[in-house]
N, CA, C and O atoms as CSV, one atom per row, in Angstrom:
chain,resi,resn,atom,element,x,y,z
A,1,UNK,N,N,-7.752,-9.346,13.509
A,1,UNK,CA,C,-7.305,-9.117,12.153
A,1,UNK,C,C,-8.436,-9.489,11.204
A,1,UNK,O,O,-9.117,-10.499,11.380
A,2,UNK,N,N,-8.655,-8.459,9.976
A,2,UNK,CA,C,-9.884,-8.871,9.214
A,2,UNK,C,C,-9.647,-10.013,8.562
A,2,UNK,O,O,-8.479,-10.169,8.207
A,3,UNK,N,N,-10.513,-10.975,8.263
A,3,UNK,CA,C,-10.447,-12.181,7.329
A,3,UNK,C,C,-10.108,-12.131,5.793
A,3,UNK,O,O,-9.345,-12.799,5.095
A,4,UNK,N,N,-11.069,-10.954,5.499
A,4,UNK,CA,C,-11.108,-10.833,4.307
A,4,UNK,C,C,-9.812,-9.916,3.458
A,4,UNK,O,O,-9.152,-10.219,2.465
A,5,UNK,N,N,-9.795,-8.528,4.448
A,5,UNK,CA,C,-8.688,-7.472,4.110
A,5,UNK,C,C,-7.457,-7.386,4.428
A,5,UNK,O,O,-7.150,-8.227,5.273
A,6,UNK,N,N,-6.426,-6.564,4.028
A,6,UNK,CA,C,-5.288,-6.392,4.824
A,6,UNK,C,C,-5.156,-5.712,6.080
A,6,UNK,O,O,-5.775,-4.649,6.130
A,7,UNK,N,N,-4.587,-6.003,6.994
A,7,UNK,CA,C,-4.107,-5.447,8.096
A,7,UNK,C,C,-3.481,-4.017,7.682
A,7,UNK,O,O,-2.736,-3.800,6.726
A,8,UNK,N,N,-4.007,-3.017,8.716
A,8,UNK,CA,C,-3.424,-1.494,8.586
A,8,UNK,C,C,-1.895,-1.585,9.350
A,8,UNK,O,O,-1.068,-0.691,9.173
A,9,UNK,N,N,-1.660,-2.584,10.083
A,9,UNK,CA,C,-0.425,-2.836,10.152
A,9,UNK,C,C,0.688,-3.206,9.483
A,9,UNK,O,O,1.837,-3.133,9.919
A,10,UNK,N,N,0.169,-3.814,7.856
A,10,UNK,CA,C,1.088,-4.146,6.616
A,10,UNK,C,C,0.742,-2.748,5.953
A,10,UNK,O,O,1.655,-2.236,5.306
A,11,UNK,N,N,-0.389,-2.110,6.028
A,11,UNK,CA,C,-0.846,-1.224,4.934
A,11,UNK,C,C,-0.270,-0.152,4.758
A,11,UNK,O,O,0.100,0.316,3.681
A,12,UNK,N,N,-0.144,0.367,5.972
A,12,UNK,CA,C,0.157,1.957,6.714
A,12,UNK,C,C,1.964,2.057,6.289
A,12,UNK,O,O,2.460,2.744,5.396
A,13,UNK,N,N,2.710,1.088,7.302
A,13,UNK,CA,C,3.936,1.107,6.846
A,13,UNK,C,C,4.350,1.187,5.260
A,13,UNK,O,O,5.136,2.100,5.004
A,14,UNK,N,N,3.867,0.227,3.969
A,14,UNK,CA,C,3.779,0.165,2.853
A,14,UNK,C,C,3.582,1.394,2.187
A,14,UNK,O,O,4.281,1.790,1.255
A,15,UNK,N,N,2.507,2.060,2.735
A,15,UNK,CA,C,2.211,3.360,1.971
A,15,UNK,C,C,3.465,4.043,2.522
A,15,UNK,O,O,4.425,4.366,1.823
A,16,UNK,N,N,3.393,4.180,3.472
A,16,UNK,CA,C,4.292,5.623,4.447
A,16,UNK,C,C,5.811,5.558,3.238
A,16,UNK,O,O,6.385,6.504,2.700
A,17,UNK,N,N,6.134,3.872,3.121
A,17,UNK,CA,C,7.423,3.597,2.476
A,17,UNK,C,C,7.530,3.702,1.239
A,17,UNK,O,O,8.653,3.603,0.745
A,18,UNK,N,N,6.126,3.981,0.221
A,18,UNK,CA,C,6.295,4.390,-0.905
A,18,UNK,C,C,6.234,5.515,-1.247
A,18,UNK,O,O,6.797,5.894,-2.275
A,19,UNK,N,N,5.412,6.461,-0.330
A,19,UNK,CA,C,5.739,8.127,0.095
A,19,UNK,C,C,7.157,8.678,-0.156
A,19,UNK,O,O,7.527,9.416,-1.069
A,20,UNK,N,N,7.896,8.128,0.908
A,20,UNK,CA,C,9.002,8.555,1.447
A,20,UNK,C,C,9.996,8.142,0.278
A,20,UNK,O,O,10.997,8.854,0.201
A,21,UNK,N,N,9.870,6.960,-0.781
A,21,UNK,CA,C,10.610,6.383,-1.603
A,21,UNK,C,C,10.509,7.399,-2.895
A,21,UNK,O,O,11.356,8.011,-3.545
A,22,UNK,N,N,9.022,7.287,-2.965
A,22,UNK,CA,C,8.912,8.859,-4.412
A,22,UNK,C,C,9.608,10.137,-3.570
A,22,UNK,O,O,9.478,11.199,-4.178
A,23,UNK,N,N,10.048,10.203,-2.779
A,23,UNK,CA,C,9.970,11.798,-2.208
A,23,UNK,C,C,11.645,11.520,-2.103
A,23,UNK,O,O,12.315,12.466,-2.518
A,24,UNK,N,N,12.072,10.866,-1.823
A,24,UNK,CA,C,13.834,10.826,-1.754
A,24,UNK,C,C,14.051,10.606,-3.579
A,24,UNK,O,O,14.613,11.311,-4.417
A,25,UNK,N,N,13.443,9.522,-3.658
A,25,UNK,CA,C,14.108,9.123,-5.226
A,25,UNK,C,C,13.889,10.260,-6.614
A,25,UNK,O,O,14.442,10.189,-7.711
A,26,UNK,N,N,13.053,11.126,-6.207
A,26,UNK,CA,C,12.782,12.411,-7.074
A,26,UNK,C,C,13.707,12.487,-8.037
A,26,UNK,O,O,13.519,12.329,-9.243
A,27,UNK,N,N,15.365,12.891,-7.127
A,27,UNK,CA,C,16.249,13.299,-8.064
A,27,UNK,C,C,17.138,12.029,-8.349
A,27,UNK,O,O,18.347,12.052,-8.577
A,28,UNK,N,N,16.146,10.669,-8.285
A,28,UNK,CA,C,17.440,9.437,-8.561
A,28,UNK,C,C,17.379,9.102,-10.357
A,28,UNK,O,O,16.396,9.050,-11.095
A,29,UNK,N,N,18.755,8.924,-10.646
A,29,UNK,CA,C,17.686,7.468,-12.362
A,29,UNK,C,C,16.648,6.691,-12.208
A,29,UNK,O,O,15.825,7.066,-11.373
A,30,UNK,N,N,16.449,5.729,-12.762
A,30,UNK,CA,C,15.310,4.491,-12.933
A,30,UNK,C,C,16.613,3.496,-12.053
A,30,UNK,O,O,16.284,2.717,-11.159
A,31,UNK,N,N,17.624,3.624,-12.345
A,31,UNK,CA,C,18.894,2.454,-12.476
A,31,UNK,C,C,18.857,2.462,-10.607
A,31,UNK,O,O,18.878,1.493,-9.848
A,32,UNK,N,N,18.807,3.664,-10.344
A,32,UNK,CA,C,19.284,4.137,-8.875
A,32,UNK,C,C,18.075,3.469,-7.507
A,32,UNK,O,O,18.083,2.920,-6.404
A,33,UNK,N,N,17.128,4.015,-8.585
A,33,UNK,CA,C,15.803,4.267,-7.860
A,33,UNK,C,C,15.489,2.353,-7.830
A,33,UNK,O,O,14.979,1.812,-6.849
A,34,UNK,N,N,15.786,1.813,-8.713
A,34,UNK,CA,C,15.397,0.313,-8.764
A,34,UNK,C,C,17.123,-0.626,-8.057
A,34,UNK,O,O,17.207,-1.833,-7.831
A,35,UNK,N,N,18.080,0.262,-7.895
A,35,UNK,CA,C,18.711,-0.521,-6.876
A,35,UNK,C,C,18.621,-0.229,-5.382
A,35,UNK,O,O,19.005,-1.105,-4.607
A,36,UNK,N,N,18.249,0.677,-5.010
A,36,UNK,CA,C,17.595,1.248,-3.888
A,36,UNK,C,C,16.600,0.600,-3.204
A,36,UNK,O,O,16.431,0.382,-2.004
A,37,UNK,N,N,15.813,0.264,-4.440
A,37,UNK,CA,C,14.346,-1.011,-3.816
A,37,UNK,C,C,14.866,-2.261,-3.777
A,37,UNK,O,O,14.207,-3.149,-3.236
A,38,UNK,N,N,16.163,-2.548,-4.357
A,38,UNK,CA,C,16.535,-3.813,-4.207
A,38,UNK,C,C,17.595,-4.212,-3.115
A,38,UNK,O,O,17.763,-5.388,-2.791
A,39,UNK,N,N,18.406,-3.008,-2.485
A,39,UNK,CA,C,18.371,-2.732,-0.985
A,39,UNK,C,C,17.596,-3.072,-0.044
A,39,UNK,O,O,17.699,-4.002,0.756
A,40,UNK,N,N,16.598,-2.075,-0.192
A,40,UNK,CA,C,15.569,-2.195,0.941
A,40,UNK,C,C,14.855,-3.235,0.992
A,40,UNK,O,O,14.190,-3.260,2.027
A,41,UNK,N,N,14.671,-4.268,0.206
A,41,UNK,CA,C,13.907,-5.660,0.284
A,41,UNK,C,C,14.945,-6.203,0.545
A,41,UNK,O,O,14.620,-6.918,1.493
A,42,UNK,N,N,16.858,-6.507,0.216
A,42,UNK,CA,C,17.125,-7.188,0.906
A,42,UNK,C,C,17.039,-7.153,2.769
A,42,UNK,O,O,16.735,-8.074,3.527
A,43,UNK,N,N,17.374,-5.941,3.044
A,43,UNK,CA,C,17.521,-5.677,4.428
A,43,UNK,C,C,16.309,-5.991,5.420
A,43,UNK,O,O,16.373,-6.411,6.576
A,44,UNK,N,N,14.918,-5.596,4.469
A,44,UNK,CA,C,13.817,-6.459,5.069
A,44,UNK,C,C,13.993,-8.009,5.396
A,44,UNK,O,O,13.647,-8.623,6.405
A,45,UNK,N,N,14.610,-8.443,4.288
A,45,UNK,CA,C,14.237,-10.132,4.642
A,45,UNK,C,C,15.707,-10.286,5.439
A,45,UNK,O,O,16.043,-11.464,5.554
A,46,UNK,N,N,16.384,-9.582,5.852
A,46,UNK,CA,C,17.123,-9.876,6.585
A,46,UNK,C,C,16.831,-9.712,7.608
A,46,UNK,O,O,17.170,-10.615,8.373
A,47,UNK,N,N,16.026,-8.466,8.260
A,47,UNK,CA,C,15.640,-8.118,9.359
A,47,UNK,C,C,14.612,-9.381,10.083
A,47,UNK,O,O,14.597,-9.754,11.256
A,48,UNK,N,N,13.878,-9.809,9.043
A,48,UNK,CA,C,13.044,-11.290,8.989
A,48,UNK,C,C,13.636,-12.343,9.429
A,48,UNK,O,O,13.288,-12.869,10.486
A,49,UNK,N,N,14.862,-12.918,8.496
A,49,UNK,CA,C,15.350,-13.964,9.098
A,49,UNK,C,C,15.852,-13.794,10.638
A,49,UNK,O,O,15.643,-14.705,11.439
A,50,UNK,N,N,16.454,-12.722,10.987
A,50,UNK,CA,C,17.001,-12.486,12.213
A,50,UNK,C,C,15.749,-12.889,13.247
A,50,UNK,O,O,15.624,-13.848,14.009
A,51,UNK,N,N,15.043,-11.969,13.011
A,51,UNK,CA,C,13.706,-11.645,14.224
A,51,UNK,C,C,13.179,-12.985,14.274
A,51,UNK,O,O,12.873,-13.301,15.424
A,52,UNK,N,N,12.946,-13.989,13.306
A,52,UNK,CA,C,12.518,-15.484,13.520
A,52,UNK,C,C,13.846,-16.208,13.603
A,52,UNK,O,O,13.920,-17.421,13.402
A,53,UNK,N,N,14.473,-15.759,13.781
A,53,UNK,CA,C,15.863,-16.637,14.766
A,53,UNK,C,C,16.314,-17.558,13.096
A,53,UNK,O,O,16.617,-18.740,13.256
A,54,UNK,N,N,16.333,-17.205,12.127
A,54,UNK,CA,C,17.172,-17.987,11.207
A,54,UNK,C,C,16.307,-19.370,10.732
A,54,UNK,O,O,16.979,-20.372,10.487
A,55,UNK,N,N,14.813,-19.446,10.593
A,55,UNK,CA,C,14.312,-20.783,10.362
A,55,UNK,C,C,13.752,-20.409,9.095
A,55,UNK,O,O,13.157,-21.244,8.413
């Protein structure tokens, strides 16, 4: 892993997910489109706590 840069393993996913987020949310509101991201970050840090067993 580089010292200095990010990992293409945080990078790649990130982009791919802001792609796919402009490309669905096209036809959302601002209201829609910003509870949607507030979905998907919870379910991340859920997926987180799980995978590290709850610490």
């Amino acid at each position: 892993m580089p010292a200095n840069g990010l990992s293409l393993d945080i990078v790649v996913p990130v982009l791919i997910y802001c792609a796919l987020f402009w490309w669905v949310g096209r036809g959302m509101s601002w209201t829609a489109r910003l509870a949607t991201a507030a979905v998907t970050l919870v379910l991340v840090v859920c997926v987180l706590l799980v995978e590290r067993g709850w610490r």
